[in-house]
N, C-alpha and C positions, 0 to 999 in steps of 0.2 A: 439121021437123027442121032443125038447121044445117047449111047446108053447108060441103065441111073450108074450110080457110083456105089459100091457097097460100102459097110463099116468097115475099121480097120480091123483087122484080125490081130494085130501084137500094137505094142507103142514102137511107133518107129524111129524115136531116139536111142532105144538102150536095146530093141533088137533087129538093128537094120543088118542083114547077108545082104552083100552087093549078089550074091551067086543067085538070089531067088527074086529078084526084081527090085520094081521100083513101089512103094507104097504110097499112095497119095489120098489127100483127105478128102473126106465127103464133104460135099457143099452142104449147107444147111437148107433145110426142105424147104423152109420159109422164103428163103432166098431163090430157091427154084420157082417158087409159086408165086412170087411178086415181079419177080424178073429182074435185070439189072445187069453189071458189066463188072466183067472181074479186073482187075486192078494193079494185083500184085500175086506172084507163086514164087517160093520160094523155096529153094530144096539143097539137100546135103546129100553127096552121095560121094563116098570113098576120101574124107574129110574135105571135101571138094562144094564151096558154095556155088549153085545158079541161083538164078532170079530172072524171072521174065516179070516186065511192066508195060502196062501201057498207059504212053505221056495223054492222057485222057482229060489231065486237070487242067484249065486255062491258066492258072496262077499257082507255080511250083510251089509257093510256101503252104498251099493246101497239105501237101503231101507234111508237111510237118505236123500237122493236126492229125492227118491219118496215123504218123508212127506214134505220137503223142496218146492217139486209143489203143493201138498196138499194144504200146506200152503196158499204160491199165486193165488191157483185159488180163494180159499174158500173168501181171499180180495178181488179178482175179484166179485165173488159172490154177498157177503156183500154190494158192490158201483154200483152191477148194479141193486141191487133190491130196495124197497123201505125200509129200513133198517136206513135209516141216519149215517151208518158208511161207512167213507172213506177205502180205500184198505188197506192204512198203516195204517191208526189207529185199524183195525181188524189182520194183521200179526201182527202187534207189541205185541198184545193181547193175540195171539197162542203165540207167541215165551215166551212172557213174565209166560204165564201157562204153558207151555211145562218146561219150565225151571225149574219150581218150584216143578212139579211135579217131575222131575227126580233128584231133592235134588240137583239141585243148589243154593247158595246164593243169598240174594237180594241184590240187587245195587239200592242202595239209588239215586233218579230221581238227586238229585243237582250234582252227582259226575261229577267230569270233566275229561275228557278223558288228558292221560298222553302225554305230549308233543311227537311230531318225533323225531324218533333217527336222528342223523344227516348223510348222505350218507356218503359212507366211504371214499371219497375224502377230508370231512371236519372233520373227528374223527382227533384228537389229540393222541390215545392211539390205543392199541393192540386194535382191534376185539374181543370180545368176543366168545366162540365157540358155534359154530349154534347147536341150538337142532333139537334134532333127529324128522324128520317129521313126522306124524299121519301115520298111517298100511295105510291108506287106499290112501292118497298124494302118498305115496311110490308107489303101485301098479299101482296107475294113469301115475307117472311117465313112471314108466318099460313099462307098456302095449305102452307108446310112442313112446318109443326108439325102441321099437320090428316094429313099422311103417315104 
């Protein structure tokens, strides 16, 4: 059987000694007492990232939804502790690293977002033809219709 997991004793971002182990977080009690399947761990040790997963999810782009709450709790996080970052300005900050990391382009802060199309009661010309939705819109879709 496991045994429970204790509180952590220091924050183990700003006081991790590789010389006294490893610290890892308590599950939440809620989540012991419902039951369930872990998912994701991830850890830093000696500026060293791991990560164990498990491919659990039928449809990889779930996992985008998962880091997408990720995201917002971790702003959650960030504005409830003594941190001096607001919620949005710590997503803004993931998304804008997330982005970079996975070889997106930078979008220079002054750019201005491209005017609305106009609804198509007020176009003047043909429609243009709709592109084909993302794999994973598509399946969101179907899984509806099948309701």
């Amino acid at each position: 059987m496991h045994e429970p997991m204790s509180e952590p004793t220091s924050d183990p971002m700003t006081d991790h000694d590789a010389e006294h182990g490893y610290e890892a977080l308590p599950l939440p009690a809620e989540a012991l007492a419902q039951g369930g399947v872990e998912l994701l761990r991830a850890a830093v040790s000696e500026e060293e990232l791991f990560i164990l997963a498990r491919p659990a999810l039928k449809d990889p782009a779930e996992w985008g939804e998962i880091l997408a709450e990720i995201t917002r709790r971790l702003g959650l996080l960030y504005e409830m502790g003594d941190t001096g970052f607001s919620e949005r300005d710590v997503i803004i900050a993931i998304e804008e690293a997330y982005a970079a990391e996975m070889g997106a382009k930078a979008v220079a802060p002054s750019a201005k977002p491209k005017p609305a199309k106009p609804r198509s009661s007020q176009r003047k010309t043909k429609p243009a033809a709709k592109k084909a939705a993302p794999k994973a819109a598509k399946r969101k879709a179907a899984k509806r219709k099948k309701r």
